[in-house]
C-alpha positions, 0 to 999 in steps of 0.5 A: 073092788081092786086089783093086787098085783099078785092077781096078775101074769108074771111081769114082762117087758117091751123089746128095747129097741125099735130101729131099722138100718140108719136109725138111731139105735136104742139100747137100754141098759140091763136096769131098766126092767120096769122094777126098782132092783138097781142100787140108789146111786142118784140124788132124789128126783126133783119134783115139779107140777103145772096149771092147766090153760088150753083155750077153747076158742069156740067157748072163749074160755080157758081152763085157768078161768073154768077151774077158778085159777085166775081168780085164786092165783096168789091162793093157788100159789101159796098152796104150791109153795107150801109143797116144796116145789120149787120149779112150776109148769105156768102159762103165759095166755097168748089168747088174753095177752093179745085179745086184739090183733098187734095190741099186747097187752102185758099187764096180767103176764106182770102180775102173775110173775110177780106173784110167782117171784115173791114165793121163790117159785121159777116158771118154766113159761109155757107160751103157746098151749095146745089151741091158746092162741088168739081168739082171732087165729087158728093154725091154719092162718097164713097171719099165725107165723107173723103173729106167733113170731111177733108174740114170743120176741116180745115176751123175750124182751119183756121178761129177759130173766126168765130161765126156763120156757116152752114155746109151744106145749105138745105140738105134735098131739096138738096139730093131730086134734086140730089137722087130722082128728077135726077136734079143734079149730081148723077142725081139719079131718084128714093127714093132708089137713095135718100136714098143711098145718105142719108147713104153716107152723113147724117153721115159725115154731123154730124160728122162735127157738132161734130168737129166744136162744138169741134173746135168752142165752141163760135160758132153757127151751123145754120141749114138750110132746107125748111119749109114746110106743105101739106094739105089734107087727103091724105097717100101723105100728111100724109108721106110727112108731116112727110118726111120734119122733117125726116132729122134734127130729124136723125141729132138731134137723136128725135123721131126715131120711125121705124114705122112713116110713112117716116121711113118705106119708107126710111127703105125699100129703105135701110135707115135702118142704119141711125136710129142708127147715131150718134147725131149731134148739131144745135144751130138755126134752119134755116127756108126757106119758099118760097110760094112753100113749101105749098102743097096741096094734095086733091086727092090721086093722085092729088098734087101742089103747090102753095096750094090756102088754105095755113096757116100762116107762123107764124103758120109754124114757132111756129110748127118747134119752137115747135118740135125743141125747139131751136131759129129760122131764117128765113133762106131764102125767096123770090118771083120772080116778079117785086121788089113792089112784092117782097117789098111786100112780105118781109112786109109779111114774116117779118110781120110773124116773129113778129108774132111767135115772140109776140107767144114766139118764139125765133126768131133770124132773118129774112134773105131775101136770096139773097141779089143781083139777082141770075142767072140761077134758072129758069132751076135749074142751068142745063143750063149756060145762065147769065138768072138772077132770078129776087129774089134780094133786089137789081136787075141786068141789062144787065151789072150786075150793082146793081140797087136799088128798092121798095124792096131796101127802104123797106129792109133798112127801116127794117134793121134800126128797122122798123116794118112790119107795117111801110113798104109799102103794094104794090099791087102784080102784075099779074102774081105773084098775081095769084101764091100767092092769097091763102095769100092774106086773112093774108093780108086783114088788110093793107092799100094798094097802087098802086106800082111805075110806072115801077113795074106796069105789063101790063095784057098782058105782064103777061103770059110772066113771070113764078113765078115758073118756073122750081121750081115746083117739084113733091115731091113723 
């Protein structure tokens, strides 16, 4: 079973603007309404994915072992390189570089920019992501700023030419799992619990961004974080609004107003020394956008995600352009579900960029993260199972081979200078149509077609798969 977009409402979009007296305000140009209406004036899209790494501590596994990268590297790369991507999302594993306390050892780093360099392709470094620090730290360690600070300096040293890094990959969604969710270590449960992780952390993490603009003038610090909005007149909606720019407004030192609703939280929960940080530097702001970043909150009690009523993630991305006024990545995105939707989806996301492109943003890129399935998301990576993540341009089977796919095509196509307009429109199978029919009205404008044969979804075999699974997460 599928969904065609002429089965749904009239198309509709979100209010342009969020703001109360003495924020920044939004205003999104006349363009941008979720449909692709304005004139083609930009260059194409650059194109970019990355390799899935967060460490489980517990298990003392990363993602890049469980999904077979560390033993296919030169293989994985090889494959990337025969896309046309030039620029790609690559870790630098801290919990391996540092397996034993103040001993780096560099020698697997080495190897794998090696293999980058020899196939042209530039590494945007990511240092430190979600939970893959040492085996030995958590972010709750009085020991992790000396540590986090001693790591990124040396790296700086070590790889002086390198262009582009990320010093820490979604720190705000990573310290809510690990401060106030209790998902991952310190398994702290509660704002308190969150906000002592943010006293411990946040300083150290700008700090660094002051000694990498030091050490690497010529490079770029790519931010990274979740690209959110949540919907209704509600306080929920209101604080969580304004908890999602709480982060990088702290790095960059902007509208540090006590009052905005998040700060008093955070103030009262013993944040109150992180209004006086020291400023850091980003240089492009990341932007991760899955379909679950969108809330609805309709009653004061009442909150989920997937909203039924979101806007366009154009309109997302002039709000963060706006705010920042800095060039924006789409920093990360995927679905799970068969590879048509996921070949779909990326016409959209892509689609999307043009769109805040033709707007005036200054778009850097369109990074589909990651590049080859991930393992063991759907439990957070709490358990240690190889259960692969459906998510990848390319997909795995039972012996981790990488097979090509609908989205495989559709991603080089792009990579090569395609427009979203000149990618296919597949229709989005059960259950992944359910979870995601709230966009289905930005869509109504393309011509759609039956997906391949192996990607057509019995409806009986639909409750059998979750497009969510343990993503869902309560964000209060």
């Amino acid at each position: 079973m599928s969904i065609k977009p002429n089965s749904l409402p009239h198309s509709f979009t979100c209010s342009a603007a969020l703001s109360r007296p003495g924020w920044p305000r939004v205003l999104v140009p006349p363009a941008v309404t979720g449909r692709h209406q304005t004139a083609r004036r930009i260059a194409p899209i650059e194109i970019l994915t990355g390799f899935e790494s967060t460490y489980a501590p517990l298990h003392d596994r990363d993602v890049c072992e469980t999904n077979g990268h560390v033993d296919r590297r030169c293989a994985d790369l090889d494959l990337l390189a025969g896309t046309g991507v030039r620029r790609v999302r690559y870790p630098v594993r801290w919990h391996r570089v540092e397996e034993t306390e103040g001993k780096l050892d560099w020698r697997e780093t080495d190897e794998a920019m090696e293999c980058l360099l020899e196939r042209g392709l530039e590494p945007i470094a990511d240092l430190l992501h979600h939970t893959s620090h040492p085996g030995w730290l958590d972010f709750a360690d009085p020991r992790f700023s000396g540590a986090y600070l001693r790591y990124v300096e040396a790296f700086a040293r070590r790889y002086p030419w390198i262009e582009s890094y990320t010093l820490f990959n979604e720190p705000f969604s990573t310290l809510l799992l690990s401060g106030q969710v209790g998902a991952w270590p310190p398994y702290y449960d509660d704002l308190p619990g969150m906000i002592q992780l943010w006293n411990n952390v946040l300083p150290a993490w700008s700090e660094a961004s002051r000694i990498c603009r030091e050490l690497l003038p010529n490079a770029r610090h790519f931010h990274t974080d979740t690209c959110e909005r949540h919907d209704g007149n509600t306080e929920a909606a209101a604080l969580l609004n304004d908890r999602r720019f709480a982060v990088l407004d702290l790095l960059l030192g902007i509208d540090l107003d006590p009052d905005r609703p998040f700060f008093r939280e955070m103030i009262a929960a013993g944040g109150a020394d992180l209004l006086n940080m020291e400023p850091g530097h980003v240089d492009v702001v990341g932007l991760d956008y899955y379909a679950h970043n969108q809330w609805s909150h309709p009653k004061l009690d009442v909150d989920f995600a997937p909203t039924n009523r979101p806007c366009a993630l154009s309109e997302l991305i002039v709000e963060y352009w706006t705010r920042y006024q800095r060039p924006c990545l789409l920093g990360e995105t995927n679905i799970r579900g068969t590879a048509s939707d996921r070949a779909t989806w990326f016409k959209y996301t892509l689609e999307q960029c043009e769109i805040a492109a033709d707007a005036g943003v200054a778009m850097d890129g369109h990074c589909w993260y990651p590049f080859v399935d991930s393992c063991d998301w759907d439990s957070l990576l709490r358990r240690c199972e190889g259960h692969v993540d459906p998510v990848g341009i390319y997909s795995l089977d039972a012996q981790l081979d990488r097979q090509p796919s609908a989205i495989s095509t559709s991603f080089a196509l792009a990579a090569g200078g395609c427009r979203a307009s000149e990618l296919p429109a597949y229709e989005f199978q059960q259950p992944t149509a359910h979870w995601i029919r709230g966009w289905m009205p930005q869509m109504s404008d393309w011509e759609w077609q039956q997906p391949p044969e192996a990607d057509r979804v019995p409806e009986a075999e639909a409750e059998a798969f979750d497009p969510l699974g343990a993503l869902e997460l309560t964000p209060a």
